[in-house]
C-alpha positions in Angstrom: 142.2 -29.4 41.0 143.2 -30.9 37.7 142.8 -28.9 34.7 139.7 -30.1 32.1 140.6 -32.0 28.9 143.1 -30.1 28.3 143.6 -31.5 24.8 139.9 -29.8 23.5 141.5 -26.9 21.5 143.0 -30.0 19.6 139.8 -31.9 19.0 137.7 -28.6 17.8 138.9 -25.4 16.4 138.0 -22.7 18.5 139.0 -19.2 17.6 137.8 -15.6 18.0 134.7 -16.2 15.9 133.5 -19.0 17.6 129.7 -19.4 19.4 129.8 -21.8 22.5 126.8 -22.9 23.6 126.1 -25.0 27.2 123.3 -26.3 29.1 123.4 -26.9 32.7 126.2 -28.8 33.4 128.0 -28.3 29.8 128.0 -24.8 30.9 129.6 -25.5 33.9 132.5 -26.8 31.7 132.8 -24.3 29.0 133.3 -21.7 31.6 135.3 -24.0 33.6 137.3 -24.4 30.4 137.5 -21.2 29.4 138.7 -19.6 32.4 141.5 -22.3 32.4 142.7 -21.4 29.1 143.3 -18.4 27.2 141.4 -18.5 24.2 139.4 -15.7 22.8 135.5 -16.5 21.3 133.1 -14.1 19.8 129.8 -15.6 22.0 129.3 -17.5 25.3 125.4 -18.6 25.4 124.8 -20.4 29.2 121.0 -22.1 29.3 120.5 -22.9 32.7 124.0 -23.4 34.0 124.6 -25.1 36.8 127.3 -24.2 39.9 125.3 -25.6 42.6 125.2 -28.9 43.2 121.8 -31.1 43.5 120.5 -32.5 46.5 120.4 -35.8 45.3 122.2 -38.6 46.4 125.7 -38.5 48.3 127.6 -40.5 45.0 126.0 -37.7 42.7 127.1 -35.1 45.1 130.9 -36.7 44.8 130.4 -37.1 40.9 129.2 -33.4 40.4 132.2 -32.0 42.3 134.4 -32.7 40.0 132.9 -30.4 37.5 131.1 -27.6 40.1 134.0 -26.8 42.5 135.9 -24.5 40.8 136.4 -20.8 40.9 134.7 -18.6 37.9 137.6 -16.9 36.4 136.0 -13.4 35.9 139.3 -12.5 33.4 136.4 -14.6 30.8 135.0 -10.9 30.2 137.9 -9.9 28.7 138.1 -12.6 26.2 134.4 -13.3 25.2 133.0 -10.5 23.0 129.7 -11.1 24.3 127.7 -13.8 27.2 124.2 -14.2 27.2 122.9 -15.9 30.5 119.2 -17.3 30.8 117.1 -20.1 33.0 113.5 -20.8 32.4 111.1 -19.4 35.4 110.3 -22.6 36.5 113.5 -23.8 36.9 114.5 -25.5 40.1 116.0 -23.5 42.8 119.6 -24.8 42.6 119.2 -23.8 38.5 118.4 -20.2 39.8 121.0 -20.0 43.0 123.7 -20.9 40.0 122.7 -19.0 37.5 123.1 -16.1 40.1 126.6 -16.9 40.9 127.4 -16.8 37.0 125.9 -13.5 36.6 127.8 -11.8 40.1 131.3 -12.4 38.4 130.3 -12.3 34.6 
């Protein structure tokens, strides 16, 4: 598995104060991210992240696993002061069965 863009930290600052905020699949990548890097942020807000990939079409499928397969890195605890996890009720079951697998290991 290749690393994410590894060169982020040099296109935004990121330090111990920062707030980083990701929807669905943006989520997938900050925690991606963060777990591949060892950087230390105050927040970590996930709205509907996403881990589990769609039923949709077989090139989605191989498009989406680029970003989904990974491990969670649950060493993220240590370096985020605080993460803050929501969906909406009516969100669609994969939203749910992901956000579930976010909240087991953070």
């Amino acid at each position: 598995m290749q690393p994410l863009n590894k060169n982020l930290k040099n296109t935004i600052y990121i330090n111990d104060q920062s707030v980083l905020i990701g929807h669905s699949c943006g989520a997938a990548f900050l925690v991606r991210w963060l777990g591949e890097h060892d950087r230390k942020i105050a927040k970590l807000i996930l709205v509907t992240p996403r881990k589990v990939r769609s039923k949709r079409g077989e090139s989605i499928k191989t498009q989406e696993s680029d970003l989904y397969d990974f491990d969670i890195n649950p060493e993220i605890t240590k370096r985020v002061g605080k993460i803050i996890m929501f969906t909406s009720d009516n969100s669609v079951q994969e939203g749910k069965e992901s956000l579930q697998q976010y909240y087991e290991v953070l």
